[in-house]
C-alpha positions as CSV (number, residue, x, y, z in Angstrom):
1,X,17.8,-13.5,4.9
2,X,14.8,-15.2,6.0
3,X,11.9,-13.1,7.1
4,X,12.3,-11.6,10.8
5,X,9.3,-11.8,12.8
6,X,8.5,-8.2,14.8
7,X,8.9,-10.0,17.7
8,X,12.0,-11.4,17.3
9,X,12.7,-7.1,16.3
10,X,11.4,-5.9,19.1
11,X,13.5,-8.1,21.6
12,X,16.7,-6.7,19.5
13,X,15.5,-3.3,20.5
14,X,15.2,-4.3,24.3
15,X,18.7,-5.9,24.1
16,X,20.1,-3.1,22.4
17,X,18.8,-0.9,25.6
18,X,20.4,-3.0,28.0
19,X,23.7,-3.3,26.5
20,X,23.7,0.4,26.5
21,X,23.3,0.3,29.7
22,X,26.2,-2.9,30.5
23,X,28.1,-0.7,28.1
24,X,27.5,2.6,30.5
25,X,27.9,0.4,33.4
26,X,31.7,-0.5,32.0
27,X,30.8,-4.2,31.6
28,X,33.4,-5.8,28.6
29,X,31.4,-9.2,28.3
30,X,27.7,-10.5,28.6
31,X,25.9,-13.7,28.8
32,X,22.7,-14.7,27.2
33,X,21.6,-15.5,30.3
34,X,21.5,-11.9,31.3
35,X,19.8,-10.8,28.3
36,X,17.3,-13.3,28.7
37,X,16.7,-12.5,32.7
38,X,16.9,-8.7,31.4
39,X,14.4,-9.2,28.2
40,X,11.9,-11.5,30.1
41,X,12.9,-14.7,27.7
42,X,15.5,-17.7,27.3
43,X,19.2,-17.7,26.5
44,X,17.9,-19.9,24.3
45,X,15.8,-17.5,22.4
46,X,18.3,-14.6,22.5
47,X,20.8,-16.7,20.9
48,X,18.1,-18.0,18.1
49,X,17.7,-14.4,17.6
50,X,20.6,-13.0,17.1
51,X,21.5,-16.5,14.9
52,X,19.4,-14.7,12.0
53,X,21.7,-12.6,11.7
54,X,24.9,-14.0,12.3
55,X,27.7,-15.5,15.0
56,X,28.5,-13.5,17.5
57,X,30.0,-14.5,20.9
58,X,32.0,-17.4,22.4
59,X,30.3,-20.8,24.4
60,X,31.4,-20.0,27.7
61,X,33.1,-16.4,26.9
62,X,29.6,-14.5,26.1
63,X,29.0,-11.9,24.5
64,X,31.5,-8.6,23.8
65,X,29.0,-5.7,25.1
66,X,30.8,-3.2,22.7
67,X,30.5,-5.5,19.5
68,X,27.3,-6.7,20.0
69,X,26.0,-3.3,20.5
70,X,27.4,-2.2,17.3
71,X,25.9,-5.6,15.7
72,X,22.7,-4.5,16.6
73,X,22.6,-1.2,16.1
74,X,23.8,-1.7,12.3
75,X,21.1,-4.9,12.3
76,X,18.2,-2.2,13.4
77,X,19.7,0.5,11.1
78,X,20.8,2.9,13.6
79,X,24.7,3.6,12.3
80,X,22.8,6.3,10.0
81,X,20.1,9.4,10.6
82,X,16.8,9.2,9.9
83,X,14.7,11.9,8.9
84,X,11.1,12.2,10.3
85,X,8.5,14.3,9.9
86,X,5.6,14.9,12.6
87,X,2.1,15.5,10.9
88,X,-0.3,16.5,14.3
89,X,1.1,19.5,16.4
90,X,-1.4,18.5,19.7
91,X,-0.8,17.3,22.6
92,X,0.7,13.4,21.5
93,X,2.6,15.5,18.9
94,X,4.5,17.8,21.4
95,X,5.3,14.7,23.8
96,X,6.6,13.1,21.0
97,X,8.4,16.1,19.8
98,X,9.8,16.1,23.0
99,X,11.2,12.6,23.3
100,X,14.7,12.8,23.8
101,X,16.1,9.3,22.9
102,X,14.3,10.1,19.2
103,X,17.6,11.7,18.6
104,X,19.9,9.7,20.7
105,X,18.8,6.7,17.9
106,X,19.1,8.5,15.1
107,X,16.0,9.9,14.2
108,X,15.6,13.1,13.8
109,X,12.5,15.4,13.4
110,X,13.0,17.4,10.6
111,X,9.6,19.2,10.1
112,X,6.1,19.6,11.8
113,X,2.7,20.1,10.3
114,X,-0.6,21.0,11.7
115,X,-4.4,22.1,10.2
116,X,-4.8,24.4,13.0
117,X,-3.9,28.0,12.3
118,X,-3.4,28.3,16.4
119,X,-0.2,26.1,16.2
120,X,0.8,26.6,12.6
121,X,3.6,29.3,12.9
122,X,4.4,28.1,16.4
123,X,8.0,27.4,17.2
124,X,8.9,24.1,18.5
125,X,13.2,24.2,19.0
126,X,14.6,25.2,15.8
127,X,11.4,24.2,13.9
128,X,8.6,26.6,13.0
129,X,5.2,24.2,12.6
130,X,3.6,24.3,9.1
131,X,0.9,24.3,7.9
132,X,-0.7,21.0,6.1
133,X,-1.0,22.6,2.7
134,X,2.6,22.7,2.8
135,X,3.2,18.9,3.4
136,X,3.2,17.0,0.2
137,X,5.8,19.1,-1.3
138,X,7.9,19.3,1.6
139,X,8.2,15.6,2.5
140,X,9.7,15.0,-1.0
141,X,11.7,17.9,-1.0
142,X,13.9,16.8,2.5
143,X,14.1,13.9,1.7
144,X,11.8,12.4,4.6
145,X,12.4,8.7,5.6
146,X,9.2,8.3,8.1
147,X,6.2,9.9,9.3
148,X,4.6,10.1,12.6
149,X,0.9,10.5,12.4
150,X,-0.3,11.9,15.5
151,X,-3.7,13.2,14.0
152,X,-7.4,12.2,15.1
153,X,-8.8,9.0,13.6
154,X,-10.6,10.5,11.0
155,X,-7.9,12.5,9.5
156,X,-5.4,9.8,9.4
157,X,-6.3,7.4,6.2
158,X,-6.3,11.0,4.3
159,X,-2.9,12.2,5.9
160,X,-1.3,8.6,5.1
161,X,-2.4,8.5,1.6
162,X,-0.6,11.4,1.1
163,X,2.9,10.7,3.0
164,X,2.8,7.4,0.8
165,X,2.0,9.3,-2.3
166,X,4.9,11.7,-1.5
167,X,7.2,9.0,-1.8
168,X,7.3,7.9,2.3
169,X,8.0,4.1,2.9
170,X,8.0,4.1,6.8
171,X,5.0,5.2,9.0
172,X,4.3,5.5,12.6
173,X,1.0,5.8,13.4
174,X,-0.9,7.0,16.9
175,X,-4.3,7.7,15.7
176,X,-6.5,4.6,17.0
177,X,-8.0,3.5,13.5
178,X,-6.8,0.8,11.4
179,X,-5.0,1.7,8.3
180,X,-4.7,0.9,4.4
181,X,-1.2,1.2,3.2
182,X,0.9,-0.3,0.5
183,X,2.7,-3.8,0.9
184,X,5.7,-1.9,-0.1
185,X,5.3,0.7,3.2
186,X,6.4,-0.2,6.4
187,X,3.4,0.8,9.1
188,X,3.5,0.5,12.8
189,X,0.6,1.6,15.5
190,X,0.6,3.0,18.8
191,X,-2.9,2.2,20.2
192,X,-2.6,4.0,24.1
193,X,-6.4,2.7,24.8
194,X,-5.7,-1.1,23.6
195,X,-2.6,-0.5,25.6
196,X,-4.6,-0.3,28.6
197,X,-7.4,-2.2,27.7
198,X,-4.6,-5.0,28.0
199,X,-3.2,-3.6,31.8
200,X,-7.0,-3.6,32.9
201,X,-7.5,-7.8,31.4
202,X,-4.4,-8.2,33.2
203,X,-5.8,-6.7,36.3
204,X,-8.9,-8.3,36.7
205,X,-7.6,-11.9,35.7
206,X,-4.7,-12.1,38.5
């Protein structure tokens, strides 16, 4: 397979969302059209997308919302669970925690870790948070598939060393500092203030 650009994943994550929601709305066909006026591209694009990966739909039948979504949740690996461990029990930690559609994709939290003897014992749902110490062993141990590292910027080259070390291919990271992983480990940042630094450029340049 040629190599998919995260774009090109990203906008298979927003269709995904809206033929859940066509799917929900009892809708047995969809156009590229409407995924493109939903997704904020061309039909053009979504069908070049979804060409990486295959054929799917009929000219001038669309799109079957119930096999496309399938196609798309197997292409973004979400017909299987996902284990995931939270390292940072503070305040990004429990909203994250906290998320809802985390589970309705697949992923599932599995264990929480903190430095801070105030939170470590604390129970979050069926999970008791642990302490760091505990980590290494314990990502190994369940078998963890990703890491969410919600920990301040200069904890979180030490806490990702580790994860990788412990065998951990697939990172999620909040913590606004640029990272050094592996070419074999898949890493992806949240950065909230670059986030907003873009809304306020936006704002001032209408």
């Amino acid at each position: 397979m040629k190599k998919i650009s995260e774009s090109t994943v990203r906008r298979l994550s927003l269709y995904l969302r809206f033929l859940q929601e066509a799917s929900d709305g009892g809708l047995d066909t969809i156009s590229s059209d409407e995924l493109a006026q939903r997704g904020g591209t061309t039909s053009a694009q979504v069908r070049k997308d979804l060409s990486f990966f295959g054929s799917f739909g009929k000219r001038g039948l669309g799109y079957s919302v119930p096999e496309l979504l399938r196609q798309i949740q197997e292409i973004l690996g979400l017909s299987r669970s996902w284990k995931v461990a939270l390292v940072g029990a503070g305040k990004i930690g429990s909203a994250l925690f906290s998320y809802r559609d985390f589970q309705l994709r697949g992923f599932h939290i599995r264990a929480v870790f903190d430095t801070d003897p105030t939170k470590v014992g604390a129970a979050w749902g069926d999970l008791t948070v642990r302490d760091d110490g505990e980590m290494d062993a314990a990502l190994r141990e369940q078998g963890i598939d990703m890491v969410i590292v919600a920990v301040p910027a200069e904890a979180a080259q030490g806490v990702v060393d580790r994860v990788v070390k412990a065998g951990v291919r697939a990172i999620l990271n909040f913590a606004p500092i640029r990272l050094r992983v592996p070419s074999s480990v898949a890493l992806r940042n949240v950065d909230m203030t670059v986030e907003l630094e873009g809304l306020s450029f936006a704002l001032i340049n209408r």
